[in-house]
C-alpha positions in Angstrom: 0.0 0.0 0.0 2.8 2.2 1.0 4.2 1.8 -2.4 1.2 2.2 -4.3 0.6 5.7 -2.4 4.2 7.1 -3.4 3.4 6.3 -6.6 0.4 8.2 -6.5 2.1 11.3 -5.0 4.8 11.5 -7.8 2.4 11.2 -10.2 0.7 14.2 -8.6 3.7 16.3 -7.9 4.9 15.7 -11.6 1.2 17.1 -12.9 1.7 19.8 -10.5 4.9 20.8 -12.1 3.6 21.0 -14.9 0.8 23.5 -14.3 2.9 25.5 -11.5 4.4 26.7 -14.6 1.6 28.8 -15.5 -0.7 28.9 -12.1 1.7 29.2 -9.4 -1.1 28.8 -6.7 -1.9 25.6 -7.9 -1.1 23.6 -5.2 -3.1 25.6 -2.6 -5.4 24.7 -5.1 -5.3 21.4 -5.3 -5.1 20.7 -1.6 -8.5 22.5 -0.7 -10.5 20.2 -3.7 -8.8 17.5 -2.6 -9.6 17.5 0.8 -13.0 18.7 -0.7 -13.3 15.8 -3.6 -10.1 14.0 -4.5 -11.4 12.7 -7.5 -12.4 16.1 -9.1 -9.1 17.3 -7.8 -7.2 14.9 -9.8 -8.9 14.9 -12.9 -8.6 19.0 -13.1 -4.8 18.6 -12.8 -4.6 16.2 -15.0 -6.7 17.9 -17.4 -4.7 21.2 -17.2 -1.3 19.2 -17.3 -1.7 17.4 -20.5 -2.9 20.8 -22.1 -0.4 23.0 -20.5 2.5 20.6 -21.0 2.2 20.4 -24.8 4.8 22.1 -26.8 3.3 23.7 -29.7 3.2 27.4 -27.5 6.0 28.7 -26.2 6.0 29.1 -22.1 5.9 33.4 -23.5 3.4 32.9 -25.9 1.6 30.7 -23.2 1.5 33.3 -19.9 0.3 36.2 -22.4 -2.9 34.5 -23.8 -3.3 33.8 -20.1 -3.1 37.7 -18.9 -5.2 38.8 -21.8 -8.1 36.1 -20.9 -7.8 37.0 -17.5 -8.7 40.5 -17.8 -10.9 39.9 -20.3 -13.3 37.7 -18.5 -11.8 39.9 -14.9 -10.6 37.0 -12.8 -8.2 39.2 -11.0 -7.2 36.0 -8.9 -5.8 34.2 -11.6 -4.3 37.3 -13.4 -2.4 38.2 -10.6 -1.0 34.5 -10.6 0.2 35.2 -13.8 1.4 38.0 -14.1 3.8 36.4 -11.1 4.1 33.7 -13.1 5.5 36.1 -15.7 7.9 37.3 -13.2 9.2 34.2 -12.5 10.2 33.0 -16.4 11.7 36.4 -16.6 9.5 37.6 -19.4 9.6 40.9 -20.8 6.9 42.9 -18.6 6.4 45.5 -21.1 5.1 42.7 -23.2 2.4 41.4 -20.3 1.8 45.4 -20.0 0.7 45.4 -23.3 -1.7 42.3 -22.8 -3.7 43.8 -20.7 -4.1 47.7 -22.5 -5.2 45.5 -25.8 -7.7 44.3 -23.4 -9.4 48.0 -23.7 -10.2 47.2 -27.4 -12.6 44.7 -26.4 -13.2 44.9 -22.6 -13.6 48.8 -22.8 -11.4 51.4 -21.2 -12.5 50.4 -17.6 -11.4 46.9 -18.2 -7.7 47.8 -17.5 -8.2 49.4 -14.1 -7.4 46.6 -11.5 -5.6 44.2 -13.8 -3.1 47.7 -13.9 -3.2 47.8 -9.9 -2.2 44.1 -10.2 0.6 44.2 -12.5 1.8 47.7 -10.9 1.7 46.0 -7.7 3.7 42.9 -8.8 6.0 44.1 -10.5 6.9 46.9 -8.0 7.0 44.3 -5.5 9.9 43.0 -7.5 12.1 45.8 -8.3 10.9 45.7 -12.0 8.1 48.4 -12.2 10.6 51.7 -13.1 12.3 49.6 -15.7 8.5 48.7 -17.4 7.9 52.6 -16.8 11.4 53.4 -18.6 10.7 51.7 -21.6 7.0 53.1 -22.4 5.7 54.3 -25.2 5.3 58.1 -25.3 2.5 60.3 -27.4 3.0 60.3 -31.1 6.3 57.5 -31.0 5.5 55.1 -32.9 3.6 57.6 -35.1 7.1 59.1 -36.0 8.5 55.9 -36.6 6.7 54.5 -39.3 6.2 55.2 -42.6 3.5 55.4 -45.4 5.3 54.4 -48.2 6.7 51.2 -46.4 3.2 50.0 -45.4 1.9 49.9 -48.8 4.2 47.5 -49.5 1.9 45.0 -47.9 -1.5 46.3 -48.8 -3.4 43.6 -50.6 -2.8 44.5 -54.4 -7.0 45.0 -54.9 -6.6 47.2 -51.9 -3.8 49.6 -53.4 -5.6 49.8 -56.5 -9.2 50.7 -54.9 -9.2 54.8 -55.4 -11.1 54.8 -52.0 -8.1 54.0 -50.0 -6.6 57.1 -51.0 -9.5 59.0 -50.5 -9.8 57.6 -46.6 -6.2 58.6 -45.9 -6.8 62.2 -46.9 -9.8 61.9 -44.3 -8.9 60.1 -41.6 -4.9 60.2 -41.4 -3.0 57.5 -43.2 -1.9 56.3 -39.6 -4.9 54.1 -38.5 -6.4 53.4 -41.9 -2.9 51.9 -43.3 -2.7 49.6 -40.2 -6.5 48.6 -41.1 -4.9 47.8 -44.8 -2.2 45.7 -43.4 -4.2 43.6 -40.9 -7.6 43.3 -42.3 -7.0 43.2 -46.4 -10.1 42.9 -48.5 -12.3 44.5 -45.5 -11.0 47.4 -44.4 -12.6 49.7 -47.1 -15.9 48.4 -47.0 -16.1 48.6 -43.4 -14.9 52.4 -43.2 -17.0 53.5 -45.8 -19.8 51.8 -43.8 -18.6 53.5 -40.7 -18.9 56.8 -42.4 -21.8 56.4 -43.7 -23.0 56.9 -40.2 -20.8 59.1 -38.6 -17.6 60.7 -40.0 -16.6 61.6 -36.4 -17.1 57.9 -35.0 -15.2 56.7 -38.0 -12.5 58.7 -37.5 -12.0 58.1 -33.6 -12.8 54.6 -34.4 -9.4 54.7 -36.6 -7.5 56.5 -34.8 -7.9 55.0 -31.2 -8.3 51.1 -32.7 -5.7 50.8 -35.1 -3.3 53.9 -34.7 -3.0 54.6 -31.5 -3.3 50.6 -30.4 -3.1 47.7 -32.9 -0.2 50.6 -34.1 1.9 50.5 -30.8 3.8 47.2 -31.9 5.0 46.8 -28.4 4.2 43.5 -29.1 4.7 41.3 -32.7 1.5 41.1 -34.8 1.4 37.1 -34.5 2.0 37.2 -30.7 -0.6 40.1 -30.2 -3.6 38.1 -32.6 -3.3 34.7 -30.8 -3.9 36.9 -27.6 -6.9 38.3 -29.3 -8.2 35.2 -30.5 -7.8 34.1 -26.4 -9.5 37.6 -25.4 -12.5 37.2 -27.7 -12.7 33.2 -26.4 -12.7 34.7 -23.1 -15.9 36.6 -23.5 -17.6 34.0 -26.1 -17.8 36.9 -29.0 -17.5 34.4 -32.3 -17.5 36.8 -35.0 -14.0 38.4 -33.8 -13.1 35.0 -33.1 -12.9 33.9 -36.5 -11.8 37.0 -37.7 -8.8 36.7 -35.7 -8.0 33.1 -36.0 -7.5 34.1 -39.8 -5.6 37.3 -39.5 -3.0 35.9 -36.6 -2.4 33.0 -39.8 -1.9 35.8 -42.4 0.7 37.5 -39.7 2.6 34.4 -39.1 1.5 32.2 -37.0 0.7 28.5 -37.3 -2.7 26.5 -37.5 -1.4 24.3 -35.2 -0.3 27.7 -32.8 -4.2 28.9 -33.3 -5.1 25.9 -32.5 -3.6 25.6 -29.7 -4.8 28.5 -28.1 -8.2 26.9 -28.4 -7.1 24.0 -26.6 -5.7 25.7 -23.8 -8.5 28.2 -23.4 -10.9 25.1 -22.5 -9.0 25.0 -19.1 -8.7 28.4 -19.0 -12.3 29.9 -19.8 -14.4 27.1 -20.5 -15.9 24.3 -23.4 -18.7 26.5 -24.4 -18.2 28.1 -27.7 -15.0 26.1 -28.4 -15.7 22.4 -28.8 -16.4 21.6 -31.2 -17.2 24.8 -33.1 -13.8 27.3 -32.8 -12.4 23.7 -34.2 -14.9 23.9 -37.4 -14.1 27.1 -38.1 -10.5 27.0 -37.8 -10.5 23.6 -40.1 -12.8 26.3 -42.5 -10.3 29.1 -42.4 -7.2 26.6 -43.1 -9.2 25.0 -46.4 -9.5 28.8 -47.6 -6.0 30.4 -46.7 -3.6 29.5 -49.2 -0.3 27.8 -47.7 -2.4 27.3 -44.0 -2.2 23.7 -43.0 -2.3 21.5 -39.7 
């Protein structure tokens, strides 16, 4: 008996390993359900092990879908446990920073308020906060940095040649409306002139805020920054962005297998509903239809 109950325990303490990775209050965890239900325990930590442990994600790539899907769906708990999980890999904090202010684009503005106490808190806890603070992004940076001509480049071709692109730069600002052109090809157009349509104003704040000011910060890599979007949409069940997302992180470099995996971690992390099967269908949809995009 003695032998058999070792052999349970490193079985346990090896799962926990696992997921102490990502949730380093795990085992506090573990104990209370346990003690609580030792069967549900176990089959939760085994769950989240064989997710968590596969290596298709980066341990980066991991913790920053987790931050974003925290604040999205505000478990303040389990962002906090992040975010010091974060800390611990030694990952760049101006990168989990960024996490949670894309959070705004979906959560509102309000959204970021305690997950920014958190990460402030943790971080200055650590020594690490004026460094994050040195290395910000001021008004009008990255504005400076980039350039019109150089963004064309990767317009779609029927984009360039539409004479309503022009005509929304001299508008809007080339700033936000270029982004749009990069990341959503073949939409953009027909969604601003929509947006006009009903308000110039909206459009034009809309463009400016959304795209320029913050899918234009770049703090963060376009591939890393859509698989967190596809995990902050997940996180709040909105489908449409969902797919939207799942195919734009694949035109900005990352894998089917990497989008996919996002929706296999996010059933530990927010839940089945909306994700099994269906985030599976429409993934297998978007690979048939994007040329090169395979599993």
């Amino acid at each position: 008996m003695a032998q058999g109950h070792n052999k349970g325990d490193s079985k346990i303490e090896a799962l926990l390993a696992v997921v102490e990775q990502f949730q380093p209050g795990v085992r506090e965890r573990f104990e209370l359900r346990r003690r609580i239900d030792p069967a549900f325990a176990e089959a939760v930590l085994t769950y989240a092990a064989r997710l968590f442990g596969r290596p298709v994600l980066d341990v980066r790539t991991r913790l920053l879908v987790m931050v974003g899907q925290f604040t999205m769906s505000r478990r303040h708990a389990r962002l906090r446990e992040t975010v010091i999980a974060a800390c611990n890999h030694g990952l760049n904090l101006n990168e989990v920073l960024e996490v949670i202010l894309q959070c705004s684009i979906y959560g509102g503005e309000s959204i970021v308020d305690e997950p920014l106490e958190i990460f402030a808190e943790e971080a200055g806890a650590r020594g690490l906060l004026d460094g994050v603070s040195a290395k910000a992004l001021q008004p009008g940076q990255r504005n400076a940095e980039r350039s019109l001509e150089a963004e064309r480049q990767t317009w779609h071709p029927v984009d360039s040649k539409d004479p309503r692109a022009d005509s929304l730069l001299k508008k809007y600002g080339w700033h936000g409306i270029s982004i749009a052109l990069v990341l959503r090809p073949l939409h953009t157009l027909n969604n601003a002139t929509f947006l006009e349509s009903l308000d110039e104003n909206f459009t034009h704040a809309f463009y400016d805020f959304g795209y320029s000011d913050m899918y234009g910060r770049q703090v963060l890599d376009h591939r890393t920054r859509l698989l967190c979007m596809v995990g902050n949409t997940l996180a709040i069940g909105e489908i449409v962005q969902t797919r939207h997302h799942m195919r734009t992180a694949i035109k900005q470099g990352a894998s089917a297998r990497e989008v996919l995996e996002v929706l296999f971690q996010s059933v530990v992390t927010v839940g089945h509903p909306n994700i099994v099967p269906e985030r599976f269908r429409d993934l297998a949809k978007i690979v048939e239809e994007e040329s090169g995009a395979s599993f």
